[in-house]
RORO-916676 format. One line per field, with one value per residue (C-alpha): residue in one letter; residue number from 1; x, y, z. Coordinates in nm, 3 decimals. Layout:
# residues N
aa (a, ...)
i (NUM, ...)
xx (X, ...)
yy (Y, ...)
zz (Z, ...)
END
This chain:
# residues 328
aa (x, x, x, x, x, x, x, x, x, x, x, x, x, x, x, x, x, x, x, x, x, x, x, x, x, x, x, x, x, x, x, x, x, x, x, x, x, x, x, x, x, x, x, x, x, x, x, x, x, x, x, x, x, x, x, x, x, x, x, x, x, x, x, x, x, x, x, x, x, x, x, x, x, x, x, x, x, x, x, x, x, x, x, x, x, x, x, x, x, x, x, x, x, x, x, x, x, x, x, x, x, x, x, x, x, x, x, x, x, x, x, x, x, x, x, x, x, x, x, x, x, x, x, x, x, x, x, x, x, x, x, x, x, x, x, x, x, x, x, x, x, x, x, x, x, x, x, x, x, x, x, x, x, x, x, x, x, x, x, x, x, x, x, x, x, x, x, x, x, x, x, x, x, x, x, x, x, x, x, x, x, x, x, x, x, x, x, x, x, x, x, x, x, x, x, x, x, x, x, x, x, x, x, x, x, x, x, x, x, x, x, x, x, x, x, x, x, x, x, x, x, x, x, x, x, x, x, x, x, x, x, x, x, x, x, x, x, x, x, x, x, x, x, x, x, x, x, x, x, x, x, x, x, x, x, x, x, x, x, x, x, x, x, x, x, x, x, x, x, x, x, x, x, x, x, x, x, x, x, x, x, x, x, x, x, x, x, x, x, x, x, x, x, x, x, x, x, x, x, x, x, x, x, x, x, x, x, x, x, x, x, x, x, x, x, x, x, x, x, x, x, x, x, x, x, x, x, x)
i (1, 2, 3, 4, 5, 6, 7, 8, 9, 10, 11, 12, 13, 14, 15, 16, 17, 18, 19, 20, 21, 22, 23, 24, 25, 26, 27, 28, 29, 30, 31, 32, 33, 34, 35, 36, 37, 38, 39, 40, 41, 42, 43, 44, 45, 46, 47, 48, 49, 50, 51, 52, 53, 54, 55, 56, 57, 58, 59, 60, 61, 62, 63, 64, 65, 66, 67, 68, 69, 70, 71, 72, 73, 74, 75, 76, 77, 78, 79, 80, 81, 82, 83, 84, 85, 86, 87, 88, 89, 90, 91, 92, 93, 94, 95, 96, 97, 98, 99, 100, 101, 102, 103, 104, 105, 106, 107, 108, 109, 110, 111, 112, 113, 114, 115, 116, 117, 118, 119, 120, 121, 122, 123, 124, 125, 126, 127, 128, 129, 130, 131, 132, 133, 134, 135, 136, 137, 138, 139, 140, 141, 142, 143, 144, 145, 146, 147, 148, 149, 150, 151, 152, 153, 154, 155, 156, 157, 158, 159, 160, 161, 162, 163, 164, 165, 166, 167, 168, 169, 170, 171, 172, 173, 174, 175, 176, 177, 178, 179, 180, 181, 182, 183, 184, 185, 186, 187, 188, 189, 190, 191, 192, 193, 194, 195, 196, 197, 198, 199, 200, 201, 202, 203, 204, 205, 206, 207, 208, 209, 210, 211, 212, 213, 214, 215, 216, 217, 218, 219, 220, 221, 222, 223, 224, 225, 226, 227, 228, 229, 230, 231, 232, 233, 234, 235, 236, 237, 238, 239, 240, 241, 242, 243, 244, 245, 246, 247, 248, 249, 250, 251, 252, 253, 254, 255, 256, 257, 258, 259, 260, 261, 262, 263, 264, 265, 266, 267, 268, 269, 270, 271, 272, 273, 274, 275, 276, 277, 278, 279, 280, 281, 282, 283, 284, 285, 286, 287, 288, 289, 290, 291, 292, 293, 294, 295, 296, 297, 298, 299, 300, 301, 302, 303, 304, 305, 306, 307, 308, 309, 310, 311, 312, 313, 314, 315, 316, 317, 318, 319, 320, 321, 322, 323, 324, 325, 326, 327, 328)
xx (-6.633, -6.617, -6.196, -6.284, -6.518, -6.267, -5.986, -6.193, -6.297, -5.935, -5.815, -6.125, -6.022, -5.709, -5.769, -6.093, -5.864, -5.705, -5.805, -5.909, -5.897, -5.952, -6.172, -6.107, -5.782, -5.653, -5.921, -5.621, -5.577, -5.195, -5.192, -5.517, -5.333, -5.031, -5.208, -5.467, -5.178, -4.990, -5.378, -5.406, -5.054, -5.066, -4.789, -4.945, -4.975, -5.056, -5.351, -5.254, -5.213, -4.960, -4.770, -4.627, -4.423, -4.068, -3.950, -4.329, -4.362, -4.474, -4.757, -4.868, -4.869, -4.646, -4.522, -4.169, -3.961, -3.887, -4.248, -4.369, -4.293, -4.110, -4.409, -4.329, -4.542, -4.541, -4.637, -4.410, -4.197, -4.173, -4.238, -4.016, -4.250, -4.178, -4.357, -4.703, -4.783, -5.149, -5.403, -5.331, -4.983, -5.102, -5.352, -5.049, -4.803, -5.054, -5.132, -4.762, -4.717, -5.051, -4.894, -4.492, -4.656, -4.918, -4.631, -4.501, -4.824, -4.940, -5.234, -5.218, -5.398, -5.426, -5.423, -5.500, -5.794, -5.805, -6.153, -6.038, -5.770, -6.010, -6.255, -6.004, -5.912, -6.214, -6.340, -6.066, -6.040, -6.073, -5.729, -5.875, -5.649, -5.350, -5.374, -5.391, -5.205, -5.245, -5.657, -5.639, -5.490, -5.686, -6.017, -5.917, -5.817, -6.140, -6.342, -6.080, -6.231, -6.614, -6.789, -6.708, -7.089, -6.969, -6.692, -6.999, -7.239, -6.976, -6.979, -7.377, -7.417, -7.168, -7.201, -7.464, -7.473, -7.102, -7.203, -7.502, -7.208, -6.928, -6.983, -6.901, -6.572, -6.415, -6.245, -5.996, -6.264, -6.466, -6.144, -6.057, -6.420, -6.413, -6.049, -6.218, -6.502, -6.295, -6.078, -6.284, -6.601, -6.775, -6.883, -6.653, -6.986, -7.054, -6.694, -6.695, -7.014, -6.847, -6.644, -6.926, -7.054, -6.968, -6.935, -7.184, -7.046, -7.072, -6.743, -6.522, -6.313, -6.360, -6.403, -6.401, -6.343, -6.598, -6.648, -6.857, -6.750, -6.716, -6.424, -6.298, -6.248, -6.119, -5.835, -5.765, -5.684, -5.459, -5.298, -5.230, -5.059, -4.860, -4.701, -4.620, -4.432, -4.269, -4.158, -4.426, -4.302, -3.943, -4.070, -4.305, -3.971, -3.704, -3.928, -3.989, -3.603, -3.491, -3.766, -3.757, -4.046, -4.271, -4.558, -4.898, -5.034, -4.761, -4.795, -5.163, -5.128, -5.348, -5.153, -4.844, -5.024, -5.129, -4.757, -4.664, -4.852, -4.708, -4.385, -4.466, -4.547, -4.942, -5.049, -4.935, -4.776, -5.149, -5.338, -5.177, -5.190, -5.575, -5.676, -5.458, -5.711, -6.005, -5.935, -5.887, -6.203, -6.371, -6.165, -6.271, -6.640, -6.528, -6.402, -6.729, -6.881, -6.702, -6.710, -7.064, -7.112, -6.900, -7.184, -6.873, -6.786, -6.855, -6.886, -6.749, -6.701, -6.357, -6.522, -6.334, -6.095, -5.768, -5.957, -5.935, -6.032, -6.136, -5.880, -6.042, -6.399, -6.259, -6.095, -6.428, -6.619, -6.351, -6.430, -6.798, -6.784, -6.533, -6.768, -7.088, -6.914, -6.793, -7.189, -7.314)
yy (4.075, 4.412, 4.391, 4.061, 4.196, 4.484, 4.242, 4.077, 4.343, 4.442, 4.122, 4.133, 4.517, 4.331, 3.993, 4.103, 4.384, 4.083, 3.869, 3.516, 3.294, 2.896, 2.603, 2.202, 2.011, 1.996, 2.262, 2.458, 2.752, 2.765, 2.953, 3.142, 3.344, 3.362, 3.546, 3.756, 3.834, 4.044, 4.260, 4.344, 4.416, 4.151, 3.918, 3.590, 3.391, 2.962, 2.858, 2.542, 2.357, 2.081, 2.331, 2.439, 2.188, 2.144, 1.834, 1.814, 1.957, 1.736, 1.575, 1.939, 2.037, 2.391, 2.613, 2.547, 2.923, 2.941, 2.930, 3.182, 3.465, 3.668, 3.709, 3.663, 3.376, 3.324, 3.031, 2.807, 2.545, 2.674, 2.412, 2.079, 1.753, 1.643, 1.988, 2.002, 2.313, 2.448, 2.690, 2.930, 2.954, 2.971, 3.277, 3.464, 3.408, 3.508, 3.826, 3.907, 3.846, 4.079, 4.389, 4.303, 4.284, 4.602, 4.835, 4.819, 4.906, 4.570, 4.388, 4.045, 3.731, 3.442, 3.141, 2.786, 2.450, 2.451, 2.554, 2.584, 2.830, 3.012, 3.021, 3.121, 3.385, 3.508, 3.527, 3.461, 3.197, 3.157, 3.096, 3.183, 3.208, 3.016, 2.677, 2.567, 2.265, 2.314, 2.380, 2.096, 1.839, 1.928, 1.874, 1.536, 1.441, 1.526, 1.346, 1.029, 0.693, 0.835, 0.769, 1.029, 1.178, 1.336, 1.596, 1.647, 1.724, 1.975, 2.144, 2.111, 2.301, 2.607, 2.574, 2.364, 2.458, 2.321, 1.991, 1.967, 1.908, 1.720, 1.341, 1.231, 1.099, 1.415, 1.466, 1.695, 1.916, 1.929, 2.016, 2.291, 2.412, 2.391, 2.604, 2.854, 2.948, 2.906, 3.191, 3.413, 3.402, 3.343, 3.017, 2.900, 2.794, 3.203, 3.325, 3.122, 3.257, 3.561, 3.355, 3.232, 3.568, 3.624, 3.965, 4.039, 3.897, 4.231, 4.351, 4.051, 3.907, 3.577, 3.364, 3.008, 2.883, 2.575, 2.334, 2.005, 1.716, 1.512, 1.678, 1.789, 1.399, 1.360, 1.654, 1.444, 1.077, 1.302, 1.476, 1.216, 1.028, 1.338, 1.338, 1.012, 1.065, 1.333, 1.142, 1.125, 0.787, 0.901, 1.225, 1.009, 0.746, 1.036, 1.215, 0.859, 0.832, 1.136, 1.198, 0.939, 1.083, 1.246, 1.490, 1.326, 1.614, 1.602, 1.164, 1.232, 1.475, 1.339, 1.130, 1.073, 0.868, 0.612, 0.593, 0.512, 0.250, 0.090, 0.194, -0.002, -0.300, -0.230, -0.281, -0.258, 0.048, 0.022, 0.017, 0.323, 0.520, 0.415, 0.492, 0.839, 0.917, 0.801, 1.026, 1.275, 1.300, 1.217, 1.589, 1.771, 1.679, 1.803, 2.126, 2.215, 2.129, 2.314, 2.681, 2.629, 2.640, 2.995, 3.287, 3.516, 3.287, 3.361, 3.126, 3.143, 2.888, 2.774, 2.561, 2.713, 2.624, 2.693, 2.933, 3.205, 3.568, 3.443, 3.666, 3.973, 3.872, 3.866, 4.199, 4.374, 4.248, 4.423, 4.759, 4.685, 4.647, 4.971, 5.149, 5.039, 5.167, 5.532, 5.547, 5.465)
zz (1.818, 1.653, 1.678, 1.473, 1.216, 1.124, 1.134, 0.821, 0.655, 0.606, 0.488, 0.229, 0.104, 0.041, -0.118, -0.282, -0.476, -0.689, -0.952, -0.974, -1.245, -1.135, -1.283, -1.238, -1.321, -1.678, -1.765, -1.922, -1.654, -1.636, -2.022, -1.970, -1.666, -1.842, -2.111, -1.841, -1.635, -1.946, -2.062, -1.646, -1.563, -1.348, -1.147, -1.062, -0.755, -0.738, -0.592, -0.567, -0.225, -0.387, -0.597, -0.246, -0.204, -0.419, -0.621, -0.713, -1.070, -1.294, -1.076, -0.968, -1.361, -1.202, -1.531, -1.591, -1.540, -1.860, -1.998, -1.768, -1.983, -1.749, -1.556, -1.130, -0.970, -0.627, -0.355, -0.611, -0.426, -0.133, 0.129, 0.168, 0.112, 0.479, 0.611, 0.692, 0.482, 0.607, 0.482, 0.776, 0.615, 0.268, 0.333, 0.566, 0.322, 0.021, 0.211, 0.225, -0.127, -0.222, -0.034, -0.222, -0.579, -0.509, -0.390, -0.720, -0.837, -1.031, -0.994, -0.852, -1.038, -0.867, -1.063, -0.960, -0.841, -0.484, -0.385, -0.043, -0.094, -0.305, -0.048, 0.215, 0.016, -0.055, 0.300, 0.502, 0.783, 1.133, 1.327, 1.681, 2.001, 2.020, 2.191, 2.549, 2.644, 2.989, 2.934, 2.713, 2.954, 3.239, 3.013, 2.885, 3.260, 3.383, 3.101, 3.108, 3.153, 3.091, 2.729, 2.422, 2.464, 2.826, 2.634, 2.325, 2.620, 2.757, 2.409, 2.395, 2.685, 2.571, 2.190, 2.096, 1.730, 1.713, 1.951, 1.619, 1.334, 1.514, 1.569, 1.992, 1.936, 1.687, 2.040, 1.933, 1.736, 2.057, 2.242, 2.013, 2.018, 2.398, 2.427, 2.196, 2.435, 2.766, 2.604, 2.414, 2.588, 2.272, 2.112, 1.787, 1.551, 1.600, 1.561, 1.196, 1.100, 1.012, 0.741, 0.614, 0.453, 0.075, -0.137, -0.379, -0.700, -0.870, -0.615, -0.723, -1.002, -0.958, -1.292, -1.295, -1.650, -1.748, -2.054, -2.117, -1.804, -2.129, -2.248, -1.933, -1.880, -2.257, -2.150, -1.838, -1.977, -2.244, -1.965, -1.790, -2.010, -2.120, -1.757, -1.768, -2.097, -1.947, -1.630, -1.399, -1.246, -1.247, -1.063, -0.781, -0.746, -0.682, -0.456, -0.259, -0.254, -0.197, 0.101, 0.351, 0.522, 0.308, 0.514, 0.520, 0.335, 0.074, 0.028, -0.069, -0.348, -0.651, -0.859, -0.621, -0.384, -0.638, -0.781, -0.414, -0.425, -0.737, -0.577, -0.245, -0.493, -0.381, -0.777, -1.117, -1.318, -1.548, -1.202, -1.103, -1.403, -1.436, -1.092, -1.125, -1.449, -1.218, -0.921, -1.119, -1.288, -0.928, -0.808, -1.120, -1.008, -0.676, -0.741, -0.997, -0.660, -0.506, -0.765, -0.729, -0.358, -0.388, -0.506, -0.578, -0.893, -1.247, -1.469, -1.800, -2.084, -2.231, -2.488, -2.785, -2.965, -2.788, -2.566, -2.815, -2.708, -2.350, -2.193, -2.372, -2.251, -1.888, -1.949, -2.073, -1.840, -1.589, -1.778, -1.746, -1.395, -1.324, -1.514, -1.337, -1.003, -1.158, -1.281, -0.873)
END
């Protein structure tokens, strides 16, 4: 337990030494950073779990090279769209890319909407021991035949907070659970607990940029229709062509899977594009969901006109916050 709790307070001197700057879809992050990233002396890494993958660009709304401003971003096409690219990668590979850009002594901004990745960054995740196959096929023999509530009871009687939030037949969640205590000793619901614990807001530099859902959802329809101008359809076909089989995680990126399904002769071309505009709003509810649930976020508004002087607000309130700590 205590090798575990140092194990995360390392990653968090680590992650928690960067800068944040996230908010929903088509909020307008992308030129913010860009901006941010030159005041801090920052190089700048996606937060985006679709941006991963290559031959995804305009979907994934990723900053072409050339508009980047020489700045170095990182986590950028990096994954084929056949690979299963997970958040255990992301936060391993993000770690790796913290320790490159601070040798050089720059700061790193990360810049992105996926509340996940945020969160995982923020407080890090729980891989636990490897798996079992041979613990895992010896459990499922012995339950095999006998109703789903004889594994849950298993788990109830080891780890009944975990048997409390997973249904009887999440099998392989109670398996995992299961493999967790036969080899650690220790029960999984405790083991996340520690992941569960935020920093006082004061410590981070997390800002989450917010304006009126009504014009959030006004920036959205316009967006939207900007990548399809741009080739959005052209994009989702190529990528259906050119990938024969596309990764699960990859064919349900917002805006892709509904082209597939034009593509697949599912609906029409207006269905698509409407029901790309209406998931999207649905995921920019999500994610202010989402910021909220996170006490390390600060909220900030980018209701002006083309966010004028936000960057310097951020930047003082930096200043603000070194100077509080000098004072302690």
């Amino acid at each position: 337990m205590n090798d575990l709790s140092d194990e995360i307070q390392r990653f968090r001197q680590l992650t928690l030494s960067c800068w944040y700057l996230t908010g929903a879809t088509g909020i307008g992050k992308s030129r913010i950073a860009l901006n941010l990233a030159k005041k801090i002396n920052a190089e700048i890494i996606s937060l985006d779990s679709m941006a991963v993958y290559r031959d995804m660009d305009i979907g994934t709304a990723k900053i072409p090279l050339e508009a980047r401003d020489g700045i170095p971003h990182y986590l950028i096409d990096v994954a084929d769209p056949s690979e299963e690219y997970s958040l255990a990668r992301y936060v391993n590979e993000a770690c790796d890319c913290i320790a490159e850009i601070q040798l050089r002594d720059k700061n790193v901004l990360f810049t992105g909407g996926s509340p996940l990745y945020l969160k995982a960054m923020l407080r890090g995740i729980f891989q636990g021991p490897s798996a079992d196959n041979d613990f895992r096929s010896a459990l499922l023999k012995k339950v095999q035949g006998k109703p789903p509530e004889v594994l849950h009871n298993i788990l109830r009687s080891v780890d009944p907070a975990s048997a409390d939030k997973l249904h009887p037949n999440d099998v392989r969640r109670i398996v995992r659970a299961l493999e967790v205590y036969e080899k650690t000793g220790t029960p999984i619901s405790t083991l996340q607990q520690q992941f569960e614990t935020a920093t006082p807001q004061e410590l981070c530099n997390v800002y989450v940029l917010q304006m009126p859902r009504e014009r959030l959802y006004e920036r959205i329809e316009k967006r939207v229709d900007r990548m399809m101008h741009d080739g959005f359809y052209d994009e989702a076909k190529m990528l259906s062509a050119r990938h024969v089989t596309i990764g699960k995680t990859a064919r349900q990126a917002l805006g892709y899977r509904e082209l597939f399904e034009y593509i697949d002769g599912k609906c029409s071309l207006y269905q698509a594009v409407e029901q790309i505009k209406l998931n999207t709003r649905h995921f920019a509810k999500h994610q202010e969901t989402w910021f909220r649930g996170l006490s390390e976020c600060r909220f900030i508004s980018a209701d002006k006109p083309e966010f004028e002087g936000l960057e310097d607000e951020l930047a003082i309130q930096e200043e603000k916050k070194l100077d509080g700590s000098a004072a302690v």
